[in-house]
N, C-alpha and C positions, 0 to 999 in steps of 0.2 A: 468700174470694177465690180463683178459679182459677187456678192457677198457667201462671207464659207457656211455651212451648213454650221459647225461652232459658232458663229455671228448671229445665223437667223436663232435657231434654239437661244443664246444666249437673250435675245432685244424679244423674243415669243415671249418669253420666262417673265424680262423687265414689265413688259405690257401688263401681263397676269398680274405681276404681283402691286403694280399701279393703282390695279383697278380692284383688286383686295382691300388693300391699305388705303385709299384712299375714300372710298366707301364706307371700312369697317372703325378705324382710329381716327379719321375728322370727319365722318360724316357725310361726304362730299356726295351730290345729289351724283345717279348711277348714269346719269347723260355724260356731265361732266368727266364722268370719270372714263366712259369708254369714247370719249373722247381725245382726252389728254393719249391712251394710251396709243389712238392711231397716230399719234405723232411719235410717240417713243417709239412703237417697232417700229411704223414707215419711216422715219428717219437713221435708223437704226441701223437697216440694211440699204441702205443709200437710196433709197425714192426721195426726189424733190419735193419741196413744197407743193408746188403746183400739181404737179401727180396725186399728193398724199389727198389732198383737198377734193381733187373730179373723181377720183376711187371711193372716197368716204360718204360726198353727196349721190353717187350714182347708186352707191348700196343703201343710204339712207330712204331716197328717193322707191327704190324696189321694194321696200322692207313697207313704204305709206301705202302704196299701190296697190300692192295684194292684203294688208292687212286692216288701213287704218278704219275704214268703214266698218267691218265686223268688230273689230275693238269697240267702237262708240256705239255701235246698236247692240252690243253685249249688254255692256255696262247701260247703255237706255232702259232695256227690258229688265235689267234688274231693278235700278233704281222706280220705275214704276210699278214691278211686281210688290215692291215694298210700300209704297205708298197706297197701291187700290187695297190691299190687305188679303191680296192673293196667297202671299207668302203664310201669313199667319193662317188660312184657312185650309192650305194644304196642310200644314202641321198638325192640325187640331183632327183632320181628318185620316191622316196615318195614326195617331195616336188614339182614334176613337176604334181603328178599324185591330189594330194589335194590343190595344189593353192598358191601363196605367200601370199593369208587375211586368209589362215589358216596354218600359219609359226609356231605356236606353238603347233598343231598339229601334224605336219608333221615332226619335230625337235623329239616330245614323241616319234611315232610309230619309227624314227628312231634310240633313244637310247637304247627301248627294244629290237630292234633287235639286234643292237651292243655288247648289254648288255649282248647277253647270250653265249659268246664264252671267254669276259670277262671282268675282274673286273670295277666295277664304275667308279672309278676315272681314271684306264685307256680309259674307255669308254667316259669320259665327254672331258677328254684333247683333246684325239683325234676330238671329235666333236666342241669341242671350235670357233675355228677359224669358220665353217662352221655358224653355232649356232650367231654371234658376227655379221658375214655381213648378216644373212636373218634380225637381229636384226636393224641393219644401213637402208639398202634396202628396209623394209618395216616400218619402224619409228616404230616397236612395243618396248615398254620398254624392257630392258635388262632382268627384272625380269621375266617378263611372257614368255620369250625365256627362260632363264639362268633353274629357277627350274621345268618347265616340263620335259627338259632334264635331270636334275639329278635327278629328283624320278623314272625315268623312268627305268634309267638303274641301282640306286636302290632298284626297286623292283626284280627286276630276281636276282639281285647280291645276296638279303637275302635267297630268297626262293629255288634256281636252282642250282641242281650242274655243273660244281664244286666247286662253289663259299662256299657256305655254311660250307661246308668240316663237316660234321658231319653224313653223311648216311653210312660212314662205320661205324664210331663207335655203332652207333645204330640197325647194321645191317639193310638195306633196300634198295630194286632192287630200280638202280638207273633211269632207264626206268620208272617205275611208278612215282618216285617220281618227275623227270620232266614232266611227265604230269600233273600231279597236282598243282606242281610249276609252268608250263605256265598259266593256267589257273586261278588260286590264283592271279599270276602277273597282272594279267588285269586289275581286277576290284581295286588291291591297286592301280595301275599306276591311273586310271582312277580317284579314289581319289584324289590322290593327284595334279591330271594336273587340278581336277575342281577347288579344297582350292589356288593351285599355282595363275593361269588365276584370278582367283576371287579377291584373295588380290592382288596380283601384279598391277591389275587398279583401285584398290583404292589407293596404296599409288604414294609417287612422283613418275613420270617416270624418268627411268636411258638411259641415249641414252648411244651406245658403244664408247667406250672413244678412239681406236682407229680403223680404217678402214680396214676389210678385205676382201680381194677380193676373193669370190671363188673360188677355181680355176675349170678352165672349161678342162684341157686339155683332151687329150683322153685317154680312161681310159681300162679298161676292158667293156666285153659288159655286159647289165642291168642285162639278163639271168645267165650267165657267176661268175659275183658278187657276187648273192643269193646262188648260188651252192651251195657253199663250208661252208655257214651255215646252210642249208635247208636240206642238205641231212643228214648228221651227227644225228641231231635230227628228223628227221624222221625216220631216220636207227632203234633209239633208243626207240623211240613212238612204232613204229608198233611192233619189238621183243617182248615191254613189253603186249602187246595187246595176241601178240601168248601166253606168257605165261601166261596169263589167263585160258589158255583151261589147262582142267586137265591132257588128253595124246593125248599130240602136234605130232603126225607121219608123217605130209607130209613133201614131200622133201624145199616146201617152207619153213616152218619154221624153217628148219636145215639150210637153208643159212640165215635166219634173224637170228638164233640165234649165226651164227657167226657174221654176217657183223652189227647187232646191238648190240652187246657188246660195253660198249663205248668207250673200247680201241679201237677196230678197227675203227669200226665209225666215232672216234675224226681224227684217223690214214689217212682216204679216205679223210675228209675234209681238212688236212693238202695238201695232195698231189692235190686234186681239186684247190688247190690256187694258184700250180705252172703251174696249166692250163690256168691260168685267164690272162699271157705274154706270149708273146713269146720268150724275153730273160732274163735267167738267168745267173748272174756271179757268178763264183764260190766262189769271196770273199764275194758276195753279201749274198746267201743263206749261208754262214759261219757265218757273223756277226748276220745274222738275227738270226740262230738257238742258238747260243749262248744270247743273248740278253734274247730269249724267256725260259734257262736254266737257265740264273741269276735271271730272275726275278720270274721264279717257286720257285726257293731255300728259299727266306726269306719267299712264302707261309710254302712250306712245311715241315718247320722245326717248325713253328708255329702249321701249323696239329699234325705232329707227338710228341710235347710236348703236347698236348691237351688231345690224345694219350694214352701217358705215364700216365698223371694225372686221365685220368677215372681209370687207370688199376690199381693205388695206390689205389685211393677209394674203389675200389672190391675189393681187398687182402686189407685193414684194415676192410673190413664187412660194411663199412657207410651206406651199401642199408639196411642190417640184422638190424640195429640199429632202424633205422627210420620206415621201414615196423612194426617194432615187438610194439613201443611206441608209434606213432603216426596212426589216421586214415588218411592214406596221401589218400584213394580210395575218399574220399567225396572231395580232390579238384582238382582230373581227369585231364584232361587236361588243367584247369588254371594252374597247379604249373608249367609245362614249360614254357610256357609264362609269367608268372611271374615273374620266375628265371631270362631268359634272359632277358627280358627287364629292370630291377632292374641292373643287370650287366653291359650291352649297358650304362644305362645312366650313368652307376656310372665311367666306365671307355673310352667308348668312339668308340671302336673298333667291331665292327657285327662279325668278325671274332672269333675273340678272346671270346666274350660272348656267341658262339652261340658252340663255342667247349670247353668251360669250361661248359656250362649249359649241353652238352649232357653228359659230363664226370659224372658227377653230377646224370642229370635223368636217366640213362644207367641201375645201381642196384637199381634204386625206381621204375622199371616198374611195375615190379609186384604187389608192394605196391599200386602204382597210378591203378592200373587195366587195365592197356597201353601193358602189356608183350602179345601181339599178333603182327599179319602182320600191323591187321591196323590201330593198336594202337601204334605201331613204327613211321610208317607213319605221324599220326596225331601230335605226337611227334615233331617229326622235323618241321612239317608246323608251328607249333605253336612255338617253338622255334625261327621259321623263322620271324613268326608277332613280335615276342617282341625284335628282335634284329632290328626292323626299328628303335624303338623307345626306346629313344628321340634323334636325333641325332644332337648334338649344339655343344658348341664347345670346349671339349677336342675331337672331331671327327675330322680324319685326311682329313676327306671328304668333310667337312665342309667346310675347307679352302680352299680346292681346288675350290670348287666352287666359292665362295667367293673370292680368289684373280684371278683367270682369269678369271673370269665376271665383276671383279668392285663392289660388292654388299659390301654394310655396313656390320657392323651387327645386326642392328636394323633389317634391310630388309628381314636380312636370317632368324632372330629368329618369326619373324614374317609369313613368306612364308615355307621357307626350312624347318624349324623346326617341325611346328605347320602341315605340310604339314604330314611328318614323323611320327605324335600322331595319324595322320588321317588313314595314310593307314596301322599300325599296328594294331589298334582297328578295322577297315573294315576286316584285313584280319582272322586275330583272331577271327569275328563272323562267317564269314563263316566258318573258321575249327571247328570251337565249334556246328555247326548244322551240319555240317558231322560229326563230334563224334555222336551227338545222334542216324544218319540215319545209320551209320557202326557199331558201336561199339556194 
């Protein structure tokens, strides 16, 4: 028996709110949970076990395929940008080049850099300490330091892979979609450092509660630093550029199209970072590679249940449903943005809303009238604006900021939060007039 379009929406709904609740009030690791829910809709609308289980591994399997390699050499090259002291040296050198009366500044330009090799919260820890003595050093409030830093490297995190982890499921060159994610990133960062600076000196000032010294030792050289982030995503920009032209033949772009592949890419910046010393220990480059493997794994098991879940949705028809009863064309690219940002708020996670919502809008392309190159595209960017927002605090990121800065949470709900409404709605108008200029 086909199930009614009342049935699918109603076990769509169930799924969702499974994987809310069970995430947000017991905790339950986000694998788990988009797990459980391919069982709730696939059962829902009458698919068998045996269907539910070859739909969920065939989509999990697609999601390791295209993604899981650049996951783990993401997160590589960050974890060893942090250890050679590349991280710390790019900092010191934004910050020498714009001034200590422009500390909060020079703190943004430095988290979006950080920001795009990886995640947030790893990006803010690591900058903490740096972030806490320009704070001491130059008497500016903790706040006006604490949240330009974290929208900063918030914004690449939502927008940029492979943070996002949603451009394989959606199909989309990952080349293009970083350039459009760097440039989208700007103008939210830019948001949200005016809304940050802005409230941050009207309310009380926070001095840093306790003293950190920079450290000055010697480090890698300034050039040296930048490397092993600058080259990777240039590799990745210019390929996507060649593949613009409709018959690429020169010998140039047969080596961009290898060497900007972002497997390889990510692969050269990994090994540019063992350029950056000159000694390496054997157990050293051991612990570090592993570290950078654990902490790939609890992303990409959350990818690949994400995964799984679009791939139930398409084998129960969900897209067939809602294309054939609803005019989903007349809300275009709002309904991504929508989706995720309703999700973000309700559960907490950019990851996890931002690969349930493509799971979701993946079999509504057609419906929404998005089933093109750059309507996929637009897709994800907009996905991207609505998983900034609202980020308070069932967000894990939240807190992070918040207990290693000192901040209330009046402070953050005010600054960090309100900050987060900003440059989702900034970034979502810009995709919304590149829909009308592309589409």
């Amino acid at each position: 028996m086909h199930p009614s379009f009342i049935q699918a929406l109603f076990f769509l709904s169930a799924g969702i709110a499974v994987i809310i609740v069970l995430t947000t009030k017991y905790r339950v690791h986000a694998f788990f949970a988009l797990l459980i829910a391919c069982f709730v809709v696939g059962l829902g609308v009458q698919l068998s076990f045996s269907d539910i289980i070859t739909a969920a591994k065939a989509g999990f399997g697609r999601i390791m395929q295209s993604l899981g390699l650049i996951i783990v050499l993401g997160i590589a090259l960050g974890v060893l940008l942090e250890h050679s002291g590349c991280t710390r040296v790019m900092a010191n050198f934004i910050i020498k080049k714009t001034g200590e009366k422009r500390a909060p500044l020079a703190i943004t330009i430095t988290g979006f850099i950080v920001g795009l090799p990886v995640f947030c919260d790893s990006a803010y820890i690591v900058l903490n300490g740096l972030n806490l003595s320009l704070a001491k050093r130059t008497r500016v409030s903790v706040i006006v330091m604490a949240v330009p830093l974290a929208v900063s490297a918030y914004s690449v995190h939502c927008l940029i892979p492979p943070h996002p982890g949603a451009a394989a499921t959606m199909g989309v060159e990952f080349g293009k979609l970083i350039l459009f994610g760097v440039a989208l990133a700007i103008p939210a960062t830019i948001a949200g450092y005016l809304w940050a600076v802005y409230m941050g000196r009207k309310l009380p000032a926070v001095a840093a509660k306790t003293e950190h010294i920079m450290d000055r030792k010697a480090g890698p050289p300034v050039f040296m630093s930048f490397v092993p982030v600058v080259v990777p995503v240039a590799l990745i920009a210019v390929n996507s550029l060649f593949t613009l032209q409709e018959k690429p033949t020169t010998i140039l772009h047969s080596i961009f199209a290898v060497a900007g592949d972002p497997v390889i890419a990510l692969t050269i910046g990994v090994l540019l970072v063992f350029t950056t010393l000159r000694h390496w220990t054997r157990n050293e480059i051991s612990k570090l590679l592993q570290e950078s493997a654990e902490k790939a794994g609890s992303i990409l098991v959350i990818i690949g249940a994400g995964g799984a879940f679009g791939a139930v949705l398409m084998a129960a028809g969900i897209g067939d449903h809602f294309s054939q009863l609803m005019n989903l064309k007349s809300a275009g690219i709002f309904f991504p943005f929508l989706l995720t940002f309703i999700l973000k708020t309700a559960q907490g996670s950019s990851t996890v809303a931002i690969i349930t919502a493509s799971s979701i809008v993946l079999p509504l392309l057609g419906a929404l009238g998005l089933d093109s190159s750059n309507g996929r595209l637009l897709s994800i960017l907009a996905m991207g604006a609505g998983s900034m927002m609202i980020s308070h605090a069932n967000d894990g990121y939240f807190w992070v900021i918040s207990k290693f800065s000192g901040l209330d949470m009046r402070a953050m709900l005010k600054t960090y939060s309100v900050a987060t409404i900003l440059m989702g709605l900034v970034t979502f108008l810009i995709v919304y007039i590149l829909s009308l200029a592309i589409l």
